[in-house]
N, C-alpha and C positions, 0 to 999 in steps of 0.2 A: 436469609430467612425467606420462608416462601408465605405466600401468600395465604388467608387460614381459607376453607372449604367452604366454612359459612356464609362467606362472604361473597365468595361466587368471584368470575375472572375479571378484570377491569377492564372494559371497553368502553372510552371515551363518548361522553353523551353524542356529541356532534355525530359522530362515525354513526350510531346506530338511527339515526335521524334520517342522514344521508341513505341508507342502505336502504330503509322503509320506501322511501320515496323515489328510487330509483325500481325496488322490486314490480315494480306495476309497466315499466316504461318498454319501448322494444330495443330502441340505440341507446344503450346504456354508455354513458363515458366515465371514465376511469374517477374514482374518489381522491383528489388528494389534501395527503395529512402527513402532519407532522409530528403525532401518536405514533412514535414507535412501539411505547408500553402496552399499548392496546392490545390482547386476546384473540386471536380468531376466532370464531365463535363461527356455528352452524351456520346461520342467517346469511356470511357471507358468502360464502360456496360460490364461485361463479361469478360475482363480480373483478373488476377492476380495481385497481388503486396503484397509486402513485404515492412511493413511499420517501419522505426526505431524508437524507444520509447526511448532512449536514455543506452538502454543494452542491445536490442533482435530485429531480425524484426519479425516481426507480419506478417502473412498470413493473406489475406484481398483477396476475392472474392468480385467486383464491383457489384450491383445490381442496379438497376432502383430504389427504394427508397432511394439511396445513394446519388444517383446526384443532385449538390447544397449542399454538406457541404462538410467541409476539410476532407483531409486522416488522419488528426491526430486527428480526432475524433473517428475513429476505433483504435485506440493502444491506450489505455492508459499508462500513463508513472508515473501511482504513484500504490502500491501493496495494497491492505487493506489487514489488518490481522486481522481478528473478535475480537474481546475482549473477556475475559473469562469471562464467565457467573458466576453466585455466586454457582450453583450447581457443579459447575466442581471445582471450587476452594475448597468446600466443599470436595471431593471425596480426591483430592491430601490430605488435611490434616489429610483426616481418612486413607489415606494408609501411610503417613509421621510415624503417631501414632502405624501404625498395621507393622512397619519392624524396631523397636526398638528393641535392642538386650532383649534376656528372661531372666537375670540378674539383665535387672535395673530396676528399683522399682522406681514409683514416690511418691511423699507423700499423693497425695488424691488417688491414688489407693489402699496401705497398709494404713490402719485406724488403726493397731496398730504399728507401724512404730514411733518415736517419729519425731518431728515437724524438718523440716530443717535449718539450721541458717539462717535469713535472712541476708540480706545484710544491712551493717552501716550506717546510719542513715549521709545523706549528711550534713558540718557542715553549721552551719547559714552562711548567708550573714552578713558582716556587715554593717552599715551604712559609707559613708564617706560622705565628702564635696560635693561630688559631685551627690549624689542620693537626691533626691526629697521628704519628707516624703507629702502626701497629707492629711491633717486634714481635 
């Protein structure tokens, strides 16, 4: 549910304190806050702020397309990390294969090599009272 019109957009008392008092100054340095909810509003146009994401604040220059949505639209606060494509995962395992020490010998590389022992045949299940046979 949004916000009602009469009420005008929330911006954090502090935030509009800071911007006043800064509007007069020439080396302006960045505001920071932890007001994600806070509004853009007109007044900032042009300043600084340093936004918290919840680890880092985030440099944020106000512009004139900003004003009318929150400050915590500019920080994101979650990282993506690309997913490995099927060619890269490709790559790893042809270099996994190419730093095998030069001693060891697999079985379908030597074709005269005799066969390796497999491994023992897991024993049956049995049936008990409690298993189901389905006919």
């Amino acid at each position: 549910m949004t916000r009602g019109v009469w009420k005008g957009p929330f911006v954090h008392p502090s935030l509009l304190k800071k911007a006043d008092k800064l509007k007069d100054q020439t080396g302006r340095k960045p505001i920071k806050t932890w007001s994600r909810n806070s509004t853009v509003i007109p007044e900032f146009v042009g300043h600084s702020f340093l936004i918290y994401n919840g680890k880092t604040f985030i440099p944020i220059t106000i512009s004139e397309e900003m004003v009318g949505h929150k400050l915590g639209e500019f920080s994101p606060t979650r990282k993506f990390v690309a997913h490995t494509s099927a060619d890269k995962k490709a790559a790893q395992v042809a270099q996994s294969s190419a730093k095998a020490p030069p001693g060891a010998a697999t079985p379908a590389a030597s074709p005269g090599a005799a066969p390796a022992a497999s491994k023992p045949a897991a024993p049956a299940k049995k049936d008990n009272k409690w298993s189901k046979k389905i006919t």
